[in-house]
Backbone as numpy.savetxt, mean C-alpha at the origin, in Angstrom:
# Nx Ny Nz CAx CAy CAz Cx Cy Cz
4.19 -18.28 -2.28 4.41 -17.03 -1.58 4.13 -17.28 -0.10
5.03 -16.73 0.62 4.76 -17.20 2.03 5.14 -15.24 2.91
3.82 -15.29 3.81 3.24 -14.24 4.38 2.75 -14.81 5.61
2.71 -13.95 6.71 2.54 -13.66 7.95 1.55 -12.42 8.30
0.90 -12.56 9.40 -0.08 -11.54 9.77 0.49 -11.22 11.48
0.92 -10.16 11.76 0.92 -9.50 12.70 0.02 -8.50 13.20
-1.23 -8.28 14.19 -1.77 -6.97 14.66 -2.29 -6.67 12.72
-2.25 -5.54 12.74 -2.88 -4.81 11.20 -1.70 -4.74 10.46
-0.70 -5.59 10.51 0.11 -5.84 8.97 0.40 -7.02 8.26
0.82 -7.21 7.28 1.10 -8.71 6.38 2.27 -8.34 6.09
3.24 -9.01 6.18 4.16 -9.65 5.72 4.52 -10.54 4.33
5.25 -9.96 3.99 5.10 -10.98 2.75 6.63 -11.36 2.56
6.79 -12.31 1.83 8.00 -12.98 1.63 8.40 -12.59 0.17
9.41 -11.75 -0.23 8.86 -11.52 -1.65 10.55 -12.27 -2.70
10.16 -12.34 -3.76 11.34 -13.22 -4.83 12.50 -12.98 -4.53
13.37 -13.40 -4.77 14.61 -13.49 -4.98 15.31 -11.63 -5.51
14.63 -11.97 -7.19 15.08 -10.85 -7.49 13.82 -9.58 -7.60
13.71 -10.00 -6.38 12.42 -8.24 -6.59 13.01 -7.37 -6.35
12.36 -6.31 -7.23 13.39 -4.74 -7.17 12.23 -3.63 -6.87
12.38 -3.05 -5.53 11.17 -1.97 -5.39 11.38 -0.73 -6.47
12.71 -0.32 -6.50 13.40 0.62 -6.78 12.51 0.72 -8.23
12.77 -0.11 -8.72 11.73 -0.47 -10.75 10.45 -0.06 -10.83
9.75 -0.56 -9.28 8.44 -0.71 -9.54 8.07 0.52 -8.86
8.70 1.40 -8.00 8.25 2.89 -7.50 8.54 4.05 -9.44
9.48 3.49 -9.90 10.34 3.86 -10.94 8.59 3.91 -11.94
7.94 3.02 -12.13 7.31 2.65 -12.85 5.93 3.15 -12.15
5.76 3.43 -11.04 4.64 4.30 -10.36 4.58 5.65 -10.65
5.83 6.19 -10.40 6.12 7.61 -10.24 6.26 7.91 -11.99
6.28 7.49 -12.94 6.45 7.67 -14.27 4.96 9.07 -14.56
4.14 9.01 -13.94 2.60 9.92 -13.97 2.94 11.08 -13.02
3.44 12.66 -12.88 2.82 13.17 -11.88 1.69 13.77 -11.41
0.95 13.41 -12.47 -0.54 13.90 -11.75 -1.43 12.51 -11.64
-1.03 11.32 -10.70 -1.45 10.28 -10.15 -2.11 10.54 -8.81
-3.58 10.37 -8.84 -4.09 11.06 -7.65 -4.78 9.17 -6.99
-4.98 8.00 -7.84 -4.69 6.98 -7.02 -4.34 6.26 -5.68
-3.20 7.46 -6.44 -1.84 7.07 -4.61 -1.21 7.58 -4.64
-0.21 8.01 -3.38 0.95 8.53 -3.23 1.75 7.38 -2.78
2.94 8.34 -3.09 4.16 7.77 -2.66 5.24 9.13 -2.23
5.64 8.32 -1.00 6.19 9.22 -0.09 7.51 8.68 0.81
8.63 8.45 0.67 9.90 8.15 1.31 9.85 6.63 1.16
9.49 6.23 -0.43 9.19 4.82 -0.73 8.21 4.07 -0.33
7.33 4.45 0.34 6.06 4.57 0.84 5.07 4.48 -0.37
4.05 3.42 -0.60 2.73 3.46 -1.14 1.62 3.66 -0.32
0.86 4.25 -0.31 -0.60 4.99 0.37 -1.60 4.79 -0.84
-2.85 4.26 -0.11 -3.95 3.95 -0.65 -5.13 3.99 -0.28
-6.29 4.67 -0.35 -7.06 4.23 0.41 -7.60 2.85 -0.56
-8.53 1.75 0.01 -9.04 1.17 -0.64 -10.31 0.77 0.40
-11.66 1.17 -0.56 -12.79 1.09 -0.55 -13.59 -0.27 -0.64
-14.15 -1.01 0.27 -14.93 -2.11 0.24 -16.46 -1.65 1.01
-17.22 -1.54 -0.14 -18.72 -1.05 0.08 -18.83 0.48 0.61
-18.92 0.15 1.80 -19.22 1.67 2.42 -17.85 1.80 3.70
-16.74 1.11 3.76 -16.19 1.36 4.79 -14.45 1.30 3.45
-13.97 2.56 3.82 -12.23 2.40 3.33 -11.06 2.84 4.03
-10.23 1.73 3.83 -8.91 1.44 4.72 -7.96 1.86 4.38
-6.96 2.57 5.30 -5.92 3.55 4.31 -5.25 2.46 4.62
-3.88 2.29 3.18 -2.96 1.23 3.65 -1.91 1.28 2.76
-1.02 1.54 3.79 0.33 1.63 2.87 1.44 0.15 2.92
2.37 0.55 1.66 3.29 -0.30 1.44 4.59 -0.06 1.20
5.61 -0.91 2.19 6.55 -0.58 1.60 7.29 -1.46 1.85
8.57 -1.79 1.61 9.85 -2.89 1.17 10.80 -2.75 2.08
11.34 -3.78 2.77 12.19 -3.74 4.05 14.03 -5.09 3.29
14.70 -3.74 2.80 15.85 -4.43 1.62 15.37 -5.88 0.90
14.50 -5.52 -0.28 14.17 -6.10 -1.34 13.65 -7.76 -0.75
13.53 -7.89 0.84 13.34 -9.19 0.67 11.72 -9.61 1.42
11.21 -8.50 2.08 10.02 -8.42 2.56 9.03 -7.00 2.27
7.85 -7.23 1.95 6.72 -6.72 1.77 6.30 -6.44 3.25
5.77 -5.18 3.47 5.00 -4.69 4.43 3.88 -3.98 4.00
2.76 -4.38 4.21 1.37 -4.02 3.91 0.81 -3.48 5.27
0.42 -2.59 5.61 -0.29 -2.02 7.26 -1.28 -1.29 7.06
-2.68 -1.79 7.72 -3.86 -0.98 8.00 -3.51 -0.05 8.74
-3.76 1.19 8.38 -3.49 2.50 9.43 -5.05 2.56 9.80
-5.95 2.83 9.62 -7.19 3.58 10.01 -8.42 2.54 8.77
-9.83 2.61 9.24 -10.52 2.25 8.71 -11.63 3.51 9.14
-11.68 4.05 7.62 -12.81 5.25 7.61 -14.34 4.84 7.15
-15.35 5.03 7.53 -16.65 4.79 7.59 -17.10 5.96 6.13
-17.60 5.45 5.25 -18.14 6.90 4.12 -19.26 6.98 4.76
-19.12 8.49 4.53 -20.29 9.70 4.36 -20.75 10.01 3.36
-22.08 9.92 2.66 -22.60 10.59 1.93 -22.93 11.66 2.47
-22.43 12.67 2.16 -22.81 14.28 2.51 -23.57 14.84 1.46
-23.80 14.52 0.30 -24.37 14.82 -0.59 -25.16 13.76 -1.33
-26.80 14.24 -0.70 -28.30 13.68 -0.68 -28.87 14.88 -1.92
């Protein structure tokens, strides 16, 4: 697999025959998936490492590249002691 890092995104190089279209197909199968969204082929996530989580979405640029991008890195609050 061959990937690139630009600023806050990765690149990815993805197969031959990868099909986003299957695998949003196979996301969206749940509508009460509170995980993630998906939004104009768009994956959104936050994902949590210890006390700090990074929203980061994904999406497919004609079946032949992966785009992964840090939007924001949120700091948790425990508000409730």
């Amino acid at each position: 697999m061959t990937w690139h890092e630009f600023n806050d995104v990765i690149v990815i190089k993805l197969p031959e025959h990868f099909d986003m279209i299957a695998n949003l197909g196979y996301l969206t199968r749940e509508k009460n998936e509170c995980m993630f969204e998906i939004e104009n082929d768009i994956i959104t996530k936050v994902i949590a490492i210890g006390e700090i989580r990074s929203l980061v979405q994904i999406s497919v640029i004609n079946n032949k590249q992966m785009l992964v991008q840090f939007h924001k890195i949120l700091k948790y609050c425990n508000i409730l002691k």
